[in-house]
N, C-alpha and C positions, 0 to 999 in steps of 0.2 A: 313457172309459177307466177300468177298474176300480182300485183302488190297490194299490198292487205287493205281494208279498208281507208278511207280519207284519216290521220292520225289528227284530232285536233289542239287548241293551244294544249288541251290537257290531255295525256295518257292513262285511261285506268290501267293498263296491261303495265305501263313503264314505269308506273308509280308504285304496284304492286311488287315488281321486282326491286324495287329500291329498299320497299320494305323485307322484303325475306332477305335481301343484302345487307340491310342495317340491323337487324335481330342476329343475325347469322353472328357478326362480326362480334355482336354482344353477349352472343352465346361462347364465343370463343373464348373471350376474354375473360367471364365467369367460368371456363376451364383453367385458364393459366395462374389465376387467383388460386381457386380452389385445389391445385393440384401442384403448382409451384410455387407461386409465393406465399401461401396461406395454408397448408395441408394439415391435414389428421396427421397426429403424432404418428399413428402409421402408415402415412403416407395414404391409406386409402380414402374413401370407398373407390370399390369399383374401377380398377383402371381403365378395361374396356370403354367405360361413359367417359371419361377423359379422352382416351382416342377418340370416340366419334363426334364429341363434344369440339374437339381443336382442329374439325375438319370446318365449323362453320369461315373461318379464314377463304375458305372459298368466297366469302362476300367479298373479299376485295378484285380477283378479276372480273368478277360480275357486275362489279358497279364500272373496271376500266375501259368494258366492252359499251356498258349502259352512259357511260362519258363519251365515246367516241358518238355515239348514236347521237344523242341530245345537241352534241354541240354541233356534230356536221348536219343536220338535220336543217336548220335552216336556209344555210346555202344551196344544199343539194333542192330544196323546195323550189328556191328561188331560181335555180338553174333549171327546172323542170318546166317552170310556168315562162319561160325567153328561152330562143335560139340562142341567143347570146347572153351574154350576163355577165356585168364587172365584178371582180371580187368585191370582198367587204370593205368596209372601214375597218382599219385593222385599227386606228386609234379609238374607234366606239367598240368593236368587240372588246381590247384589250383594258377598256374603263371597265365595261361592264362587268368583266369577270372580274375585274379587282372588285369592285363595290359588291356584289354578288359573296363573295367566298372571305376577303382578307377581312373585314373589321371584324365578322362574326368568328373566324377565327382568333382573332385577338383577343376578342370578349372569350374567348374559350378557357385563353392564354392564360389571362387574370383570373378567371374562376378554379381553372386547376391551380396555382400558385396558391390562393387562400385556402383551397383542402388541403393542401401540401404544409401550410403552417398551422391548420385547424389538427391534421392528425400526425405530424410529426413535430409540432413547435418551431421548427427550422427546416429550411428550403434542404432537401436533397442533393440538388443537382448547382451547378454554378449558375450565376449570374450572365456567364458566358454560351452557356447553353442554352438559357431561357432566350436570349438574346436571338439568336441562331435560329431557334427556331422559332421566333417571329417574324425573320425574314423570309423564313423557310427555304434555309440554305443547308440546314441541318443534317442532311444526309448523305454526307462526302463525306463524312467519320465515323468511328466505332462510340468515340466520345459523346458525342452528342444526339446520334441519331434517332436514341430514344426520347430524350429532353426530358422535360413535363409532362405531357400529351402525347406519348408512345403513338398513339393509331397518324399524329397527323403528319407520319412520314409520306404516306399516302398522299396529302397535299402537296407537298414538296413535288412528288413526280407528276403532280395532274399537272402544278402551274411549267414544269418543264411541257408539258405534254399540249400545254396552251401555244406556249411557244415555237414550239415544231408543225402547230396545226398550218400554217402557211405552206410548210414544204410539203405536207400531206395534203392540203386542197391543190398547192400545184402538180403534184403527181396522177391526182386523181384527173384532174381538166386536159394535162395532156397525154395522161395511156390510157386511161380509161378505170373505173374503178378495181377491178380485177387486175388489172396487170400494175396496177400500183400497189394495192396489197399485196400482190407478187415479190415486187422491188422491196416493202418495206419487210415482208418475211427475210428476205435476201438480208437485211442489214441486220434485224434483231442476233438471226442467227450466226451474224460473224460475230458481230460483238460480245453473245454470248459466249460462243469456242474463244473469241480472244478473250476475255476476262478469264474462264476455266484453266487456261495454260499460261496466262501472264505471270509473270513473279511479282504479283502485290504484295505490299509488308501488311498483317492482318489486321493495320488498322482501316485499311483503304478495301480489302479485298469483301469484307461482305456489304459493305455501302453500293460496290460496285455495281453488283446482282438489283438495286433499287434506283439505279439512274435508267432515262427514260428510255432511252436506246433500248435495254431488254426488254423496256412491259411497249412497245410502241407498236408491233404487232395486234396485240390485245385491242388497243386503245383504237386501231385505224379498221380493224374488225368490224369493230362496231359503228363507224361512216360508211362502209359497205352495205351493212345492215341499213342506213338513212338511205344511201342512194337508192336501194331494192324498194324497201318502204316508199318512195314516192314517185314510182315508176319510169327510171331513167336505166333499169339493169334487169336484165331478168336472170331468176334462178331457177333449178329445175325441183321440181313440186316435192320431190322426195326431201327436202331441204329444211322445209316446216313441219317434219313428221318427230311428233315426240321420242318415240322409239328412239331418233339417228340421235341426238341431241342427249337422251340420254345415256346410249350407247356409247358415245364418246367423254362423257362426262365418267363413267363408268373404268374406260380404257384411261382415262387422266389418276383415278384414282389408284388402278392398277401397277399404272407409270413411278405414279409416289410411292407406293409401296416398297417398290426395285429401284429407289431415285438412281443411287448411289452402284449400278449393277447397269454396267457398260454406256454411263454416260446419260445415262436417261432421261438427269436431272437438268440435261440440254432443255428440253422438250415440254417440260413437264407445265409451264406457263404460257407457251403458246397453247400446248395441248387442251389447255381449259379454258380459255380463250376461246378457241372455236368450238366448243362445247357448250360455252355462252352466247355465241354468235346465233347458234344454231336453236338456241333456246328462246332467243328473242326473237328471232322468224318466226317460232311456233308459237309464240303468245298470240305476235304482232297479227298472224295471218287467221288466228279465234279471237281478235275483239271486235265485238259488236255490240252494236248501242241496247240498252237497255237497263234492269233493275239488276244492282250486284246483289252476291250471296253474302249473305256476314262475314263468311270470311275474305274474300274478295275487299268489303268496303275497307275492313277494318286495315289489312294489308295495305290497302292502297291511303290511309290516311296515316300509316306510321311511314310511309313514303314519302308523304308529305313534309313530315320534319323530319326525312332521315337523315340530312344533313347535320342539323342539331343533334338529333342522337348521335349522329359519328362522333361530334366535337367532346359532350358532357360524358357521353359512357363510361370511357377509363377512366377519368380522374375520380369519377366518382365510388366507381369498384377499389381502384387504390386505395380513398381515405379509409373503406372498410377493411380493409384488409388486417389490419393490425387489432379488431375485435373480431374477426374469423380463427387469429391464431391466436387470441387470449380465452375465446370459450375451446378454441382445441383442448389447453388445459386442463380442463375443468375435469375434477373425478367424475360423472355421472357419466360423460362425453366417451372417456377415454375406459371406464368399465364397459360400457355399454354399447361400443362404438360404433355411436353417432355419427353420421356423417355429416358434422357440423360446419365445417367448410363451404363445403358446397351448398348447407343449406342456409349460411348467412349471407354468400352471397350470390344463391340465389336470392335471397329477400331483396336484395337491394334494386330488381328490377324494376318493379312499380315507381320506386324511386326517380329511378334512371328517365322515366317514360314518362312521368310525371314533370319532371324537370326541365327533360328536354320541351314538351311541347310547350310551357311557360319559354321556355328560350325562344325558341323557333316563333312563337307570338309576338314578345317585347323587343329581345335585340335581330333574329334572322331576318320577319317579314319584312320592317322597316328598310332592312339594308337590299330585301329585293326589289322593293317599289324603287329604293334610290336606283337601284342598277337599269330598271326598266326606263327610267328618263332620259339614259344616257344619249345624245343623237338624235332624241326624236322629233326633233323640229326639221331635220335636215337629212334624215334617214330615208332612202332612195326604195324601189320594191327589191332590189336585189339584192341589199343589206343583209345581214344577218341576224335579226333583230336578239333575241334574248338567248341563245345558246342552248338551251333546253329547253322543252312541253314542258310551259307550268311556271318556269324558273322566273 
């Protein structure tokens, strides 16, 4: 399979997937409102729309695959365009991605805190928690792992997943990309059977399943997909065919179905994984330049801040949460039943979307130009320059 098009600083294809990954994530999470913490007094409507509803959580290996892509994506460039090529500055990659990800996470920090005394008067959670998870060390515990910001467990495993990119670009330069994704298949899946059969006490045992080691598969997937992408590996043509991609996306959902029914639940995140993998060949190998379709553009500009929607979403689904279950109440609601839950919060999306892109304006872009300075006085062609198309 030849490699797709030239990819330029920007992605419409990669942007577009960010966006159906960052909706997805906020569809999910307007189910666990509307169905857990906030529900119709009797529990309904419609459990089925709950079920399919709490499958959008699939955005997050889509974005761990779409993370591998973005950040190895510049090296593997710069290894394409020299016979030889020095690694990066691992002290200007690892500025940038701070400056890049951590302030706007902070500012996230602070904003969920003040809904948190906007609609509970008093903080929830400890001071020890919030704490935690500004470091973003927060997720080696049962205690903490949610915090504030429930979704930004997720960052915790990227900046591990930063930190591992070293021993992932050296395994790819000296086996080659395929037999390095080999090797790191090989580690995921010990580490998985070893956590399954370890004797964790359970406040360690489900943190375990979100340390980088199980999603690192995922995450080096999608550097595979960069090196294809900029013609240093080839894949065979059936690879970019939607069918297989969905097919396997299909066999992943099957797999969850049976998680729990001989082990399955081994599998079931690499599984989707390369069902993502497979999915970004197929975009990658249909973009081509011209006029997007509205849906197209619109996608690809909630891509745009989908980072900031990661950060704002929950916290702002939470403060509604407690006027989701006080019109639950309501006689007209509960004669007539209303599926008022779900329709309070869905209202809150405009909100959400609204919010975010004022974020991603005032506090994100600022922190991205900071991140784009970093080096560049002295940043070489085989640098790694910005981590991600666009970033």
């Amino acid at each position: 399979m030849p490699a797709p098009p030239t990819i330029g600083i920007r992605s419409d294809r990669i942007d577009q997937l960010r966006g159906i990954a960052a909706l997805a994530v906020v569809v999910c999470h307007l189910a666990v409102s509307s169905y857990r913490n906030a529900p119709n007094l009797d529990g309904g409507p419609w459990p089925w729309l709950a079920l399919a509803l709490g499958f959008g959580y699939l955005g997050v290996p889509l974005f761990f695959v779409i993370s591998g892509f973005c950040i190895h994506l510049p090296q593997a460039r710069a290894r394409a365009a020299a016979e030889r090529s020095s690694p990066p500055a691992w002290r200007h990659f690892f500025a940038r991605r701070f400056w890049r990800l951590y302030p706007p996470h902070l500012a996230a920090l602070g904003f969920a805190l003040a809904l948190l005394w906007l609609a509970h008067a008093l903080p929830a959670v400890s001071w020890l928690t919030v704490a935690v998870q500004g470091l973003l060390i927060h997720t080696f515990h049962t205690a903490t792992f949610d915090g504030i910001n429930p979704p930004a467990w997720t960052l915790a495993v990227e900046a591990q997943l930063y930190l591992a990119y070293p021993a992932a670009l050296w395994l790819i330069s000296r086996l080659g990309a395929l037999s390095a994704l080999g090797s790191v298949f090989l580690v995921t899946m010990a580490y998985r059977v070893a956590v399954a059969f370890a004797p964790l006490p359970d406040t360690l045992a489900g943190p375990a399943w979100e340390v980088f080691l199980a999603r690192w598969f995922e995450w080096v997937l999608g550097a595979v997909v960069a090196e294809w992408a900029v013609g240093r590996l080839s894949l065979p043509r059936a690879l970019s065919a939607p069918w297989l991609a969905s097919s396997v996306l299909g066999l992943g959902v099957l797999v969850e179905w049976h998680a729990w029914h001989y082990g399955l639940y081994l599998v079931k995140e690499p599984l989707y994984g390369v069902a993502f993998a497979l999915l970004l060949c197929a975009v990658l190998a249909r973009e081509r330049p011209g006029p997007r379709s509205a849906v197209g553009a619109y996608l690809a500009g909630v891509g745009a801040y989908s980072y900031s929607l990661y950060l704002l979403h929950r916290p702002i689904q939470l403060a509604f949460e407690p006027v989701g279950r006080s019109v639950a109440t309501w006689s007209i609601v509960v004669a007539g039943g209303v599926p008022s839950s779900l329709l309070v919060m869905a209202a809150t999306t405009p909100l959400v979307l609204w919010a975010s892109r004022l974020f991603h304006r005032y506090c994100e872009a600022p922190w991205i130009r900071r991140s784009q300075r970093v080096g560049r006085a002295d940043r070489s062609p085989t640098g790694a320059p910005s981590g991600r198309p666009g970033r």
